[in-house]
N, C-alpha and C positions, 0 to 999 in steps of 0.2 A: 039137472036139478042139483043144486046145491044143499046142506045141510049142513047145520050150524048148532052146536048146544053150549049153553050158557047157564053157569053156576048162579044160585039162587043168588041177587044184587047185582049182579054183573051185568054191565050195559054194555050197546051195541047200537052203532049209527045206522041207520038204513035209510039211503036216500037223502039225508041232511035231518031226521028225525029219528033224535035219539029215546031210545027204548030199553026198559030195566026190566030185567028176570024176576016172576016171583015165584021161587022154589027153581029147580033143574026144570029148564024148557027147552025145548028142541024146534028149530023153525026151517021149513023147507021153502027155500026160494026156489019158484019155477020160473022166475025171467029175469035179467040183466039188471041187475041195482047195484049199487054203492056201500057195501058193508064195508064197516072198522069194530071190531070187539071191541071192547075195554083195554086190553093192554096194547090197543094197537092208536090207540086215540092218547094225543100230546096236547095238555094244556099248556096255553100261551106264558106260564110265568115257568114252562119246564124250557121253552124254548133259546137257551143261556149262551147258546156256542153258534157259530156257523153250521155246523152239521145236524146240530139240531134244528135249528132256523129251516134249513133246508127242508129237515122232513117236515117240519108243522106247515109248511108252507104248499108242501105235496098234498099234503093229508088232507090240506082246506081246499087244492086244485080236486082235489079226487070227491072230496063232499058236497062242496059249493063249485058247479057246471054253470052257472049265474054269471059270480066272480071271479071267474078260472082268467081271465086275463090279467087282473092283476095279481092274483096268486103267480101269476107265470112268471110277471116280472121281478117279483121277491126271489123264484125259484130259478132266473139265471144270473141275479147279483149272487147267491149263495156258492151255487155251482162255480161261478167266476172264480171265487175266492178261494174254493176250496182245490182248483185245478190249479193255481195256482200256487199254494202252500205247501200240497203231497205231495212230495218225491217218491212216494216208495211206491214201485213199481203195480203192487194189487190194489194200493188207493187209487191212483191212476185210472185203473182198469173198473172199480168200481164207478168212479166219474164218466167212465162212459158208456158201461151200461146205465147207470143211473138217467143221464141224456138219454141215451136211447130209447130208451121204455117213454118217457113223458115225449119226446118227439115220435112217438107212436101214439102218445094217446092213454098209454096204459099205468095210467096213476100208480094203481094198487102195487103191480109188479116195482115200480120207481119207488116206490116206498120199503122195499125189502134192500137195494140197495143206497138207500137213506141211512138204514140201518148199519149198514156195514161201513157207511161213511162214520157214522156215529162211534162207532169201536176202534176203526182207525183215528180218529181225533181223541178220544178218549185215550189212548193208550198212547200216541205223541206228548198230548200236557200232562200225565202220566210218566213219562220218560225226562223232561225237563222241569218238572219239578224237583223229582228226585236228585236230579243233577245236580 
């Protein structure tokens, strides 16, 4: 069983239906669904970079099981590119766990390192702007 609580306003995907808090609520899942909280759900005009692209593109494979093929195919132009661009030795390594978890299957997991894809691009154009 999972358990999940969410601050009074604060919404949460379950299943491809999304659901708002009224006041602190606590919900226990007792079987296998598709949750995203709020801070874990990316709207489409936040989606500005490749890394980002990436994870909205997880995040709609992991909610939308309907669309999941072509969600896939946004999510190996993304990965392509960004395998491509990092040299630094833990983006790399993010890149293939990243693949790994979504060639398993396991969206959610693929979306944590989305994340980390996201921090390592953020702090490259971060580094050559400065420049």
């Amino acid at each position: 069983m999972l358990r999940i609580t969410l601050r009074d306003g604060e919404k949460a995907i379950v299943n491809g239906a999304v659901l708002r808090a009224v006041g602190r609520t606590q919900i226990a899942v007792e079987n296998q669904v598709s949750i995203l909280r709020g801070r874990e759900v990316m709207q489409p005009e936040e989606a500005t970079t490749t890394a980002r692209q990436l994870y909205f593109s997880t995040m709609l494979a992991y909610i939308d099981p309907a669309g999941r093929a072509g969600h896939q195919d946004a999510i190996i132009r993304s990965i392509g590119t960004l395998v491509t661009v990092m040299a630094a030795p833990e983006a790399r390594a993010a890149c293939l766990a990243f693949a790994h978890d979504v060639a398993q299957g396991d969206y959610y997991k693929a979306l944590a390192a989305a994340r980390e894809l996201i921090a390592f691009e953020t702090a490259a154009l971060d580094s050559v702007q400065a420049a």
